[in-house]
C-alpha positions in Angstrom: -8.8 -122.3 57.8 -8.3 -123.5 54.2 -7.8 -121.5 51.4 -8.7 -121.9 47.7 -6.4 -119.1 45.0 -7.0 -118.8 41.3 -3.8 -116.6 40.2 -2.0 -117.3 42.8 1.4 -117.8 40.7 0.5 -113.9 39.3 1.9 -110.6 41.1 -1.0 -109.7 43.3 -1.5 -113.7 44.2 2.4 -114.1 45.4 1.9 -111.3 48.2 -1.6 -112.4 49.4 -0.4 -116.4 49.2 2.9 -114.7 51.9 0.5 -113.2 53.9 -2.1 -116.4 53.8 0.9 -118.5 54.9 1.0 -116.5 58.4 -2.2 -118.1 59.3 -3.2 -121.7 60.1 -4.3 -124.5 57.3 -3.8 -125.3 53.7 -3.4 -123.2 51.0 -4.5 -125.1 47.5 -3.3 -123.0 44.2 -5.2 -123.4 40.7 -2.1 -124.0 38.3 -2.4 -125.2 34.7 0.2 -128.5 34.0 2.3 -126.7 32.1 3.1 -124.3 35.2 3.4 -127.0 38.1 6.6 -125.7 38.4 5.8 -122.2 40.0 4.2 -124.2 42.8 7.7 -125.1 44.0 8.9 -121.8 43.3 5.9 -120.0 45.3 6.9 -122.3 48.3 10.5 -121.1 48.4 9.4 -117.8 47.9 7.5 -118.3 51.1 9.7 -120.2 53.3 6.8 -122.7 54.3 6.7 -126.5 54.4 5.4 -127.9 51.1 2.2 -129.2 52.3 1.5 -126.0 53.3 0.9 -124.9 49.9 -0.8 -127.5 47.4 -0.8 -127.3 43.7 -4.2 -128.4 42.0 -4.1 -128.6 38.0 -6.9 -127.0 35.7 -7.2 -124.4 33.6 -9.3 -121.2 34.3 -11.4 -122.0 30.6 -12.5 -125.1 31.4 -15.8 -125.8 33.2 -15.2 -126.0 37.2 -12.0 -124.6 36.7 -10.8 -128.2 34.8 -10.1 -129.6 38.8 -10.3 -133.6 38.8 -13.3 -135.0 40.4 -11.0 -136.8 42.8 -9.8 -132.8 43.5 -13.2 -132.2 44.1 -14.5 -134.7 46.0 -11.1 -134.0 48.4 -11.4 -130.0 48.8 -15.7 -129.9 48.9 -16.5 -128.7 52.5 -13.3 -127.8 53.4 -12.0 -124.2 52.0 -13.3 -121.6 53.8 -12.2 -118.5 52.0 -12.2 -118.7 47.5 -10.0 -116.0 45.9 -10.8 -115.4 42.6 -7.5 -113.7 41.2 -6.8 -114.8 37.8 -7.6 -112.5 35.3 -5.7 -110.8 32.2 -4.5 -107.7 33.1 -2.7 -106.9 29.6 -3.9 -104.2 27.4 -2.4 -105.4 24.6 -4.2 -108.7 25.0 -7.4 -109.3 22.2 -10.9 -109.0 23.0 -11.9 -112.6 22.8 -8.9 -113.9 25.3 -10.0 -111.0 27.8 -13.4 -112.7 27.1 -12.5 -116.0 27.9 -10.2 -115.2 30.9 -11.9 -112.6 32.6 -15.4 -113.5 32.3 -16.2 -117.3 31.2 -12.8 -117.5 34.1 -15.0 -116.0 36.5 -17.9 -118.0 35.5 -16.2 -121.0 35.7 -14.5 -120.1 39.3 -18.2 -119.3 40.3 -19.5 -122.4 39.9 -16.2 -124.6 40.8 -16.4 -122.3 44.6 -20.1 -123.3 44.7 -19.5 -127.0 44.1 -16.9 -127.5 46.7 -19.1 -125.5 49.0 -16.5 -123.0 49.7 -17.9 -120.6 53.0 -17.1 -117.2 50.9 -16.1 -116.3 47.4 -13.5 -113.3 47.1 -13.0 -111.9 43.8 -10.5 -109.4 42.8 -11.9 -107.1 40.2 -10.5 -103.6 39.1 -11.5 -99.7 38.9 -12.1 -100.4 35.3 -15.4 -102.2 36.6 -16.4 -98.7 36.7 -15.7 -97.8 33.0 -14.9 -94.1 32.5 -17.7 -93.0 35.0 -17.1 -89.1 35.4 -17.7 -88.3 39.0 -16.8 -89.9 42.3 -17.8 -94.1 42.3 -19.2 -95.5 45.3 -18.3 -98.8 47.0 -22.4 -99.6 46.3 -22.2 -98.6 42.7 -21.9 -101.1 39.8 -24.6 -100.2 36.9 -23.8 -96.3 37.5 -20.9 -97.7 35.0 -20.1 -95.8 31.9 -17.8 -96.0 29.4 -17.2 -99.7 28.8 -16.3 -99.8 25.3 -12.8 -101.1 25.9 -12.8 -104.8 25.8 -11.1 -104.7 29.5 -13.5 -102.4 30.8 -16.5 -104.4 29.6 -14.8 -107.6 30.7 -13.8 -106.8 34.4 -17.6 -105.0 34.9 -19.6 -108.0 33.3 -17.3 -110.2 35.3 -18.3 -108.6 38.7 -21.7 -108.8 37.9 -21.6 -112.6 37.2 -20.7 -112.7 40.7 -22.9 -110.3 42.2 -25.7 -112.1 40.5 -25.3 -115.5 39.8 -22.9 -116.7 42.8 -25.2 -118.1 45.4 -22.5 -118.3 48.1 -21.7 -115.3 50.3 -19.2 -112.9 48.4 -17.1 -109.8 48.4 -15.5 -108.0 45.7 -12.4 -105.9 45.6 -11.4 -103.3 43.4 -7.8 -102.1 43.0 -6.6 -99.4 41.3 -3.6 -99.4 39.6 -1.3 -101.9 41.2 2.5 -100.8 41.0 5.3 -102.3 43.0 5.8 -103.1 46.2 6.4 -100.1 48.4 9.1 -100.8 49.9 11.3 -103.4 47.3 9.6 -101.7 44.2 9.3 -105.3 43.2 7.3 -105.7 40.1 6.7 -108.2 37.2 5.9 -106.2 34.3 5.4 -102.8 33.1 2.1 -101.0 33.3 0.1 -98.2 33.9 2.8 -95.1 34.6 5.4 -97.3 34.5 4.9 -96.8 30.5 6.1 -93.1 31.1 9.1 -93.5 33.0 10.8 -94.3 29.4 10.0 -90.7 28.7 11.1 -89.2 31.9 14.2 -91.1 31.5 15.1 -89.9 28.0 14.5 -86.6 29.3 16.5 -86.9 32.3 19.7 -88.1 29.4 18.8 -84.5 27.4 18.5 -82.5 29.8 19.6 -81.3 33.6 16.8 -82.1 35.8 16.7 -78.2 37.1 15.5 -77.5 33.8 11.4 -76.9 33.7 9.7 -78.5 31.4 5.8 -77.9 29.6 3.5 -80.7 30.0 0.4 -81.6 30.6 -2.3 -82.1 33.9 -4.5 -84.7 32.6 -7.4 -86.3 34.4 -7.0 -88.8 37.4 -4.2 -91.4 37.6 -5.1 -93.3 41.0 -2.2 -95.9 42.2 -1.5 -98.3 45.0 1.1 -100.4 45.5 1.3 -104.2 46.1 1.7 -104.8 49.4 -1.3 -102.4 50.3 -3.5 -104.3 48.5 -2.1 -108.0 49.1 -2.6 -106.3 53.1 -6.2 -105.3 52.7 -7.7 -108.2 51.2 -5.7 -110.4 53.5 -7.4 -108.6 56.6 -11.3 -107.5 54.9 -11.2 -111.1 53.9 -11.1 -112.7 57.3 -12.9 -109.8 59.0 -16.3 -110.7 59.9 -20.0 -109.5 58.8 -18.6 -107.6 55.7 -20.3 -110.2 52.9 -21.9 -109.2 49.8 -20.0 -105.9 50.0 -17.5 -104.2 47.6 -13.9 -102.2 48.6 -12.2 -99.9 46.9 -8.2 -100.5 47.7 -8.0 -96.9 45.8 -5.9 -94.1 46.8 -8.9 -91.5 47.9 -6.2 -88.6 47.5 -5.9 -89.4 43.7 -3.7 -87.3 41.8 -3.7 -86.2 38.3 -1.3 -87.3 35.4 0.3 -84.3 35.7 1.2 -84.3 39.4 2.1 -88.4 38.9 4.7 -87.7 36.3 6.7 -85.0 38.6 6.6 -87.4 41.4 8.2 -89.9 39.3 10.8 -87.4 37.7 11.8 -86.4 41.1 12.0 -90.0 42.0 14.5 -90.2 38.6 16.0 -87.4 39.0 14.7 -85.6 36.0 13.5 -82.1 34.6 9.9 -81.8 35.9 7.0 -79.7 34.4 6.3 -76.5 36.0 3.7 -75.8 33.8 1.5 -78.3 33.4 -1.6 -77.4 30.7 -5.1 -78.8 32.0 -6.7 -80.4 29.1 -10.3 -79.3 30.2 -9.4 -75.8 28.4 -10.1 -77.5 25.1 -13.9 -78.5 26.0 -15.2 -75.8 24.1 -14.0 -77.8 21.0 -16.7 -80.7 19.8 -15.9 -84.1 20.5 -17.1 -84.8 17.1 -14.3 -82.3 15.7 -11.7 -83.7 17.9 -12.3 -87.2 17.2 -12.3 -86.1 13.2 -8.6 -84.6 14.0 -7.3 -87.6 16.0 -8.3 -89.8 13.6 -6.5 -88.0 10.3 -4.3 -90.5 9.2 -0.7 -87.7 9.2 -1.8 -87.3 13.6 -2.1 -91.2 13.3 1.3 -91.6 12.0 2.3 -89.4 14.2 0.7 -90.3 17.6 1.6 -94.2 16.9 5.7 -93.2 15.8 5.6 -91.8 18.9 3.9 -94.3 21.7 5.8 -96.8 19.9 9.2 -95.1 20.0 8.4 -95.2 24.2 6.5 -98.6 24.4 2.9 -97.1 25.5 0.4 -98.9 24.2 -2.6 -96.3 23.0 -4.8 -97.9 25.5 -2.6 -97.1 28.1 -3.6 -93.4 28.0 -7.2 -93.9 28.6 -6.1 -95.5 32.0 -3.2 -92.5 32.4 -6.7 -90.2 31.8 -9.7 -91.7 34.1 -12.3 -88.8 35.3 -13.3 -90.9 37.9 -12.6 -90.6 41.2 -13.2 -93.8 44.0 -14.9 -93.0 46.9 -13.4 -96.0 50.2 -15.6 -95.6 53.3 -16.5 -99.1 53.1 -12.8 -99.9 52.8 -11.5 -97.6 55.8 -14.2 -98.7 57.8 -13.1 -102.4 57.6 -9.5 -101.2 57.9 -9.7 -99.5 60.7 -7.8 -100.6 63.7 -5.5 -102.7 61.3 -2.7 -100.6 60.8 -2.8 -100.9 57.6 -2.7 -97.7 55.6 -2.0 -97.0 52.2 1.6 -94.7 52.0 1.9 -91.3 50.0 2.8 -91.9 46.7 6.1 -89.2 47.4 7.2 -91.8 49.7 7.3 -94.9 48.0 8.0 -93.6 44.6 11.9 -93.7 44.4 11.6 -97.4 45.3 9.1 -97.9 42.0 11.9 -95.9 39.9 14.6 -98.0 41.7 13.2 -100.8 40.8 12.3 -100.4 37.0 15.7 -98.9 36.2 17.3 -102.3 37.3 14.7 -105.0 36.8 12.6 -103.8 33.9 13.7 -101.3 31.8 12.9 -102.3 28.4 16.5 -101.4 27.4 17.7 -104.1 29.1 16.1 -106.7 27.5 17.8 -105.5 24.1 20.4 -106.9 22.3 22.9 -104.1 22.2 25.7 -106.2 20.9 26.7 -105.7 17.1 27.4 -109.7 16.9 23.2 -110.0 17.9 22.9 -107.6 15.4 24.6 -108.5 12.2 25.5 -112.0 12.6 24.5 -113.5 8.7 23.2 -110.4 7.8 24.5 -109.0 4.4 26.1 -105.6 4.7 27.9 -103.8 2.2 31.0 -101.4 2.7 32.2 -99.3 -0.1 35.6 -97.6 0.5 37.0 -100.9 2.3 40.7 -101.1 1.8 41.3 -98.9 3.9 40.9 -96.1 7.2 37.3 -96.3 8.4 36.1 -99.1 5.5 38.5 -101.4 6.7 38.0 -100.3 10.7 34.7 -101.5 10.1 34.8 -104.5 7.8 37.0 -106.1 10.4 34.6 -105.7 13.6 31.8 -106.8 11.4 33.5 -109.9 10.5 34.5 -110.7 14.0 30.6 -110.2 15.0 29.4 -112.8 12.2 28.5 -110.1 9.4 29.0 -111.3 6.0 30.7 -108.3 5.0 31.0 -107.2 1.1 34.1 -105.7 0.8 33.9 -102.6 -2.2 36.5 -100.3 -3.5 38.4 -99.6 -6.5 41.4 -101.9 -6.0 40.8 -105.7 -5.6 44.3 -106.0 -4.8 43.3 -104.1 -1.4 40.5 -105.3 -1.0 41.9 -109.1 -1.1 44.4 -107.9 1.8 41.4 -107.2 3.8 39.8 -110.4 3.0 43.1 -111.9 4.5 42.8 -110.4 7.7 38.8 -111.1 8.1 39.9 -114.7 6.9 41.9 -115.0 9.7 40.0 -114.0 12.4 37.6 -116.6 11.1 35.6 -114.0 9.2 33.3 -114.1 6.0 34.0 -111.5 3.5 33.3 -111.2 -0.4 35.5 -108.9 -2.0 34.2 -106.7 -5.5 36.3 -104.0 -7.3 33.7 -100.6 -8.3 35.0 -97.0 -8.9 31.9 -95.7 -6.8 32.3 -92.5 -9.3 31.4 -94.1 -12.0 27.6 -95.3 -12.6 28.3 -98.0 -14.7 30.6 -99.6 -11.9 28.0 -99.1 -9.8 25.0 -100.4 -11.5 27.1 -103.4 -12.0 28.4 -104.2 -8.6 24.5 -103.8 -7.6 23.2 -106.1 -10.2 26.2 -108.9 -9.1 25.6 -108.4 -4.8 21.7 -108.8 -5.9 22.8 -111.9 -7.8 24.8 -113.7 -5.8 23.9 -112.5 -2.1 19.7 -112.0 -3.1 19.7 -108.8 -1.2 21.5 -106.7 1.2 20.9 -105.8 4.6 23.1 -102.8 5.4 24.8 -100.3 3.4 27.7 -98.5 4.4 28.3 -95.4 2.0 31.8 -94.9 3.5 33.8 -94.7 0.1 34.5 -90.9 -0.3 36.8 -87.9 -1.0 37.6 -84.5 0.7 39.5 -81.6 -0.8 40.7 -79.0 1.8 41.1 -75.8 -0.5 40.1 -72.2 0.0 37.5 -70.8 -2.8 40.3 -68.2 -3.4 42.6 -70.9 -4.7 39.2 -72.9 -6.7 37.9 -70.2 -8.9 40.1 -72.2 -11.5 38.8 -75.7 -10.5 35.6 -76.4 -11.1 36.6 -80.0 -11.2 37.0 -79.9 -7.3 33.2 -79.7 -7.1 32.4 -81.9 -9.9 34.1 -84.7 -8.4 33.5 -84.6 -4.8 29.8 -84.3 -5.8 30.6 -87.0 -8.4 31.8 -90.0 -5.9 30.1 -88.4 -2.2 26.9 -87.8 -3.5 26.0 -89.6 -7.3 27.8 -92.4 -6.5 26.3 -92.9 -3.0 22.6 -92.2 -3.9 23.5 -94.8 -7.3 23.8 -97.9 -5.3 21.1 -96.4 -2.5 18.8 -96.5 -5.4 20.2 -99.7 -7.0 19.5 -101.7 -3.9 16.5 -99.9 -2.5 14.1 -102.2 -4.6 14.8 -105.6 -2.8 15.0 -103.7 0.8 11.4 -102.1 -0.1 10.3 -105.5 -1.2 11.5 -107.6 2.0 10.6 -104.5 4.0 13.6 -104.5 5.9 16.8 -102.6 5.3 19.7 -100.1 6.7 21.3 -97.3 4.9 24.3 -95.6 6.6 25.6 -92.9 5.3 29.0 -91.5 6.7 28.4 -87.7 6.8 31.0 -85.0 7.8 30.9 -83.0 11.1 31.1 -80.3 8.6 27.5 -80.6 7.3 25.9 -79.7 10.7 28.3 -77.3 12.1 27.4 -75.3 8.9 29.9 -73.3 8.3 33.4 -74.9 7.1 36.1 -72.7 5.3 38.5 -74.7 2.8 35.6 -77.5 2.8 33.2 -76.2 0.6 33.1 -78.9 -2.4 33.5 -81.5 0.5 30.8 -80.0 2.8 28.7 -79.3 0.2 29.2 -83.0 -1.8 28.0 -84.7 2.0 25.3 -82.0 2.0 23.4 -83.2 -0.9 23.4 -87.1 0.7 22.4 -85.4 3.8 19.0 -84.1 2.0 18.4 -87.2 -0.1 18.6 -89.6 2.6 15.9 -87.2 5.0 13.8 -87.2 2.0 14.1 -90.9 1.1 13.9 -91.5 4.7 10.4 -89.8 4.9 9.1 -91.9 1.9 10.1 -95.2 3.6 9.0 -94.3 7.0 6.4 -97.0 7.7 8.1 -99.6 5.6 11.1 -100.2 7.9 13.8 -99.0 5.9 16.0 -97.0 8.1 18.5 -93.9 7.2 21.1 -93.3 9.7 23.6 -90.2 9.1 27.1 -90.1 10.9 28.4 -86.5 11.0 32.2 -88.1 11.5 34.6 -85.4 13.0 37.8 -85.6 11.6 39.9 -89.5 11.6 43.1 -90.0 11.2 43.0 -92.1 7.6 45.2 -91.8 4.7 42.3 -89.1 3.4 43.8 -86.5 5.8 47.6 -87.5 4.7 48.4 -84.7 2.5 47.6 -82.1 4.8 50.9 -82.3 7.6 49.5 -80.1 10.0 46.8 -82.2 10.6 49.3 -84.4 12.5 48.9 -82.0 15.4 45.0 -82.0 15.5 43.1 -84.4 17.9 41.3 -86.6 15.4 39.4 -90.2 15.8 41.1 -93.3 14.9 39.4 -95.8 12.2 38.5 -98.1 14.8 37.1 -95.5 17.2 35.4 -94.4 14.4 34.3 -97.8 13.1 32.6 -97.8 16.3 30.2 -95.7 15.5 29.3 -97.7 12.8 28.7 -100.0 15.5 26.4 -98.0 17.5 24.0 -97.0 14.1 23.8 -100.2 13.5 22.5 -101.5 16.7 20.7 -98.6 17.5 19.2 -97.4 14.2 19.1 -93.3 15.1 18.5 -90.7 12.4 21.6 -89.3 13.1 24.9 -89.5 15.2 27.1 -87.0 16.1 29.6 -85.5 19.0 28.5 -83.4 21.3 30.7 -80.4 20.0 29.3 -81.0 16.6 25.7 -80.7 18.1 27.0 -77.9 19.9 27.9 -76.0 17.0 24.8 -76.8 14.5 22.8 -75.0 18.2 25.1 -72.0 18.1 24.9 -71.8 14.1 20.9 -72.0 14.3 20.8 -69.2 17.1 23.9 -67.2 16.7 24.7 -67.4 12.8 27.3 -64.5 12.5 29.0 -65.5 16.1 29.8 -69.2 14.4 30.8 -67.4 11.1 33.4 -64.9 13.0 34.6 -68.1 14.7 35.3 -70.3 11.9 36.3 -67.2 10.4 39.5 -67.3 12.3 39.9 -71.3 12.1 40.0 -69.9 8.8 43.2 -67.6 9.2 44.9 -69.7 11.8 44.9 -72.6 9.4 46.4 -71.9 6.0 46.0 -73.8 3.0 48.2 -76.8 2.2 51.5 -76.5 -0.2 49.3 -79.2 -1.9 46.4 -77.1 -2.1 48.4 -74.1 -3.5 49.7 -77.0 -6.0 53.4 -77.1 -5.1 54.7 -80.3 -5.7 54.9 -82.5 -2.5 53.5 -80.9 1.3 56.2 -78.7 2.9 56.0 -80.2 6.8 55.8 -77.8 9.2 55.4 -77.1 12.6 52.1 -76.7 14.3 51.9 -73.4 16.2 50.9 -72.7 20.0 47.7 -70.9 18.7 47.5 -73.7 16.1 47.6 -76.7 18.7 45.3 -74.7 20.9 42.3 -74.0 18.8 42.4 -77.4 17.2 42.0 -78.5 20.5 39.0 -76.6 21.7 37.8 -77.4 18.3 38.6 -81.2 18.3 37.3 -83.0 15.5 36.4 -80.2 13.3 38.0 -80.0 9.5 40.4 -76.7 10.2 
């Protein structure tokens, strides 16, 4: 027998062409010119001969499939079997390529099997030839279909009917559901239907233990098969005799619901499943007409599209994680009968599917987490650079290609740093500003605009903390004027000063470092300080909210204490666990790359949970941080800082406490 395979190069086509190669004659594959290549591949992938598989150019838009007369003239009379497998399967993909693919394709592979006289034309259509029919499908239904508004939908049903009606050779159609990975490798080529969700079970899994039940939702009918099932049936219902002019449904007849899918697969990846799962039929009794005016307000917009696009799900994808239609396969178990072919539990094969994605397609692994893909020629501007956490991170940003503007208030400083980003084969531009002073401000803004054109990333690192106890301020009202003066009106001055050109090029960073003491909410001695990095904290949320769809991003650090000349006057501090600059400098690394609202430690995070819940239980703690950490001979304003000793209760507490401002 000879075989004739449209698609044969795609996922579906690669595991019939392996099983096709187990029997006798010649296989020819449709490949465009541009692709020849995967001809050669699909041969070692089969471990055949190479005249066992034959490329044949053309193009499934052109008329006849674009094969050569001299093709033609070779192949007419001599393929028995025509499989009709190229198709677009993206939902992402435009209405007019799905027309021209899926239907003028067909069309075209219609009339190309017809002219070479071809003894049966198979085609491989889908379940969405059956729109959103609500009920149970038959094999022998095709104009029950409902629902076809979605260009796929329409495409795949008018393209099965162009074959039912117009193909004047004998015929059989095939209908797949869902088509996962292989059941046994997992192997895949891209993501689709639930693979979308596993990006959500797998940020769960990171948040949470996976004994921890979760609230979701039941959904309608998600209906998958993997690979090599359906590669295995239409290998075997294709060669089986008296079965033309018929249509199989390679469906899982047990479908499950969304619901009961998205446990399977959290089980498979180990994490927290729903327990109770909320069956979206209870909200029938509200109008569609009311629901559709609720979906469509532009905030739930916003909203629904911030979140599928934070995941990668394309909004069409949950119409097909939603079908009410279930696929009746008497026809299909009939013909399979006998074969030993028989489609596996989902349970069974599922931890194969997660295997597989986790190491082969998991979107994160296609991004470029390094801070040199990142920054390399991009602008970014570092205020407080001479030194500690500044300098940390004008350094590594240099070495990853950054062009890194170097601010602070002493150029000679700044010009040693330049030295050292010089000689690591850095690019730096160094500018003296007193970041609490507006007037220095407005004019290192007005010359970065003018001689860089714009800047890409802003650092607000420059700042100042006072450790004092409000018993020892009620004299100093100057404490709060000018933390609030250089952490907060300074910062928020060059935010505003450069804001204009990031709005305009609709791109820009702001990174603001923030104290641990913000979120942990309660922090004794620290009030001017806490309450300075409080202020930026609120702006930048609010600023962040106004440039939401205009991709400027806000990223907050709440740093836990580093060891930088900041910390100096306070001796005890030398017996505290703190961060280095470069560790912390790091974490300018990681907002940078990863863009998140905020970062944090886990004991800060920890503390802002017990502050929300259990307000008085953090108060009575810091409380005695409080007492077991006195103030300062500076803060008391004695002349120089007496050192002593840290205590055993001292050492202790700080280091249950790392990282927190004692």
């Amino acid at each position: 027998m000879n075989y004739f395979v449209t698609g044969g190069t795609g996922f579906i086509g690669r595991f019939l062409i392996q099983n096709l190669c187990k029997r006798d004659g010649t296989i020819y594959v449709l490949v465009r010119k541009s692709s020849k290549h995967k001809i050669q591949t699909l041969i070692e992938q089969c471990g055949v001969d190479k005249d066992k598989i034959v490329g044949i150019t053309g193009d499934l838009s052109k008329k006849r499939l674009g094969v050569s007369a001299k093709d033609m003239k070779a192949l007419t009379g001599k393929i028995d079997h025509f499989y009709h497998l190229g198709a677009i399967y993206d939902l992402k993909a435009d209405a007019e390529s799905q027309e021209l693919t899926n239907v003028e394709g067909t069309r075209n592979a219609v009339t190309c099997a017809e002219q070479l006289q071809a003894k049966c034309f198979h085609l491989a259509s889908s379940i969405a030839a059956a729109g959103l029919y609500r009920g149970t499908f038959r094999e022998d239904m095709f104009d029950e279909a409902e629902g076809l508004k979605h260009p796929y939908f329409r495409t795949k049903h008018v393209s099965e009917g162009i074959v039912r009606k117009e193909c004047s050779i004998p015929w059989r159609v095939y209908r797949p559901a869902m088509v996962v990975g292989h059941s046994k490798t997992g192997e895949m080529d891209k993501i689709d239907g639930p693979y979308y969700f596993f990006k959500v079970l797998q940020k769960f899994r990171r948040m949470l233990p996976p004994w921890v039940s979760l609230i979701g939702i039941e959904g309608g009918q998600m209906n998958i098969v993997p690979v090599d099932y359906v590669a295995d049936a239409i290998d075997h219902i294709s060669h089986k005799p008296k079965l033309d002019n018929t249509c199989f449904h390679l469906t899982d007849p047990n479908s499950k619901r969304v619901g009961e899918v998205l446990n399977i697969f959290a089980e498979a990846g180990h994490a927290p499943r729903m327990a109770l799962r909320i069956d979206t039929r209870m909200f029938a009794f509200i109008p569609d007409s009311i629901r559709g005016m609720l979906s469509n307000l532009p905030p739930i917009k916003r909203i629904m599209q911030a979140v599928l696009g934070d995941f990668g799900i394309p909004a069409d994808a949950l119409k097909f994680a939603n079908m009410p239609t279930r696929y009746d396969t008497r026809e299909t178990e009939r013909a399979l009968k006998g074969s030993g072919i028989k489609l596996p539990e989902l349970e069974e094969y599922a931890p194969a599917i997660w295997d597989y994605w986790e190491r082969k397609l998991d979107p994160d692994l296609f991004k470029d987490r390094t801070l040199k893909g990142n920054v390399a020629g991009k602008i970014v501007v570092i205020t407080g650079a001479s030194s500690g956490i500044g300098k940390a991170a004008a350094l590594q940003l240099a070495e990853a290609g950054a062009q890194v503007v170097l601010v602070a208030r002493s150029i000679e400083k700044l010009e040693e740093t330049q030295k050292e980003i010089k000689a690591g084969g850095g690019v730096s531009f160094a500018y003296p500003c007193d970041v609490s002073d507006m007037e220095s401000c407005d004019k290192l803004v007005e010359t970065v605009l003018k001689n860089h054109g714009h800047v890409d990333v802003l650092i607000n690192n420059a700042g100042r903390s006072i450790r004092r106890s409000l018993e020892l301020t009620f004299d100093r009202f100057h404490d709060f004027e000018r933390t609030m003066q250089l952490n907060y009106f300074g910062a928020i001055r060059l935010v505003m000063g450069f804001a204009p050109a990031m709005l305009e090029r609709r791109q820009g960073h702001v990174i603001n470092i923030s104290s641990i003491a913000v979120i942990v909410g309660t922090s004794p001695r620290f009030s001017a300080y806490a309450a300075s990095k409080s202020a930026l904290d609120a702006f930048s949320r609010s600023a962040a909210a106004e440039f939401s769809d205009r991709n400027i991003a806000f990223t907050t650090i709440n740093m836990p204490l580093v060891r930088t000349p900041m910390i100096g006057p306070t001796s005890i501090y030398q017996a505290v666990p703190t961060l280095t600059p470069e560790e912390a400098a790091n974490m300018i690394g990681e907002a940078i790359v990863k863009r998140p609202k905020r970062i944090a430690t886990p004991l800060g995070i920890t503390m802002q949970v017990l502050n929300a819940i259990m307000p008085k239980a953090t108060e009575i703690i810091m409380n005695m941080v409080f007492k077991t950490f006195p103030d300062s001979s500076a803060a008391k304003g004695a002349e120089g800082e007496a050192k002593t000793e840290a205590s055993a209760e001292q050492v202790a507490l700080a280091a249950v406490l790392k990282g927190i401002h004692v």
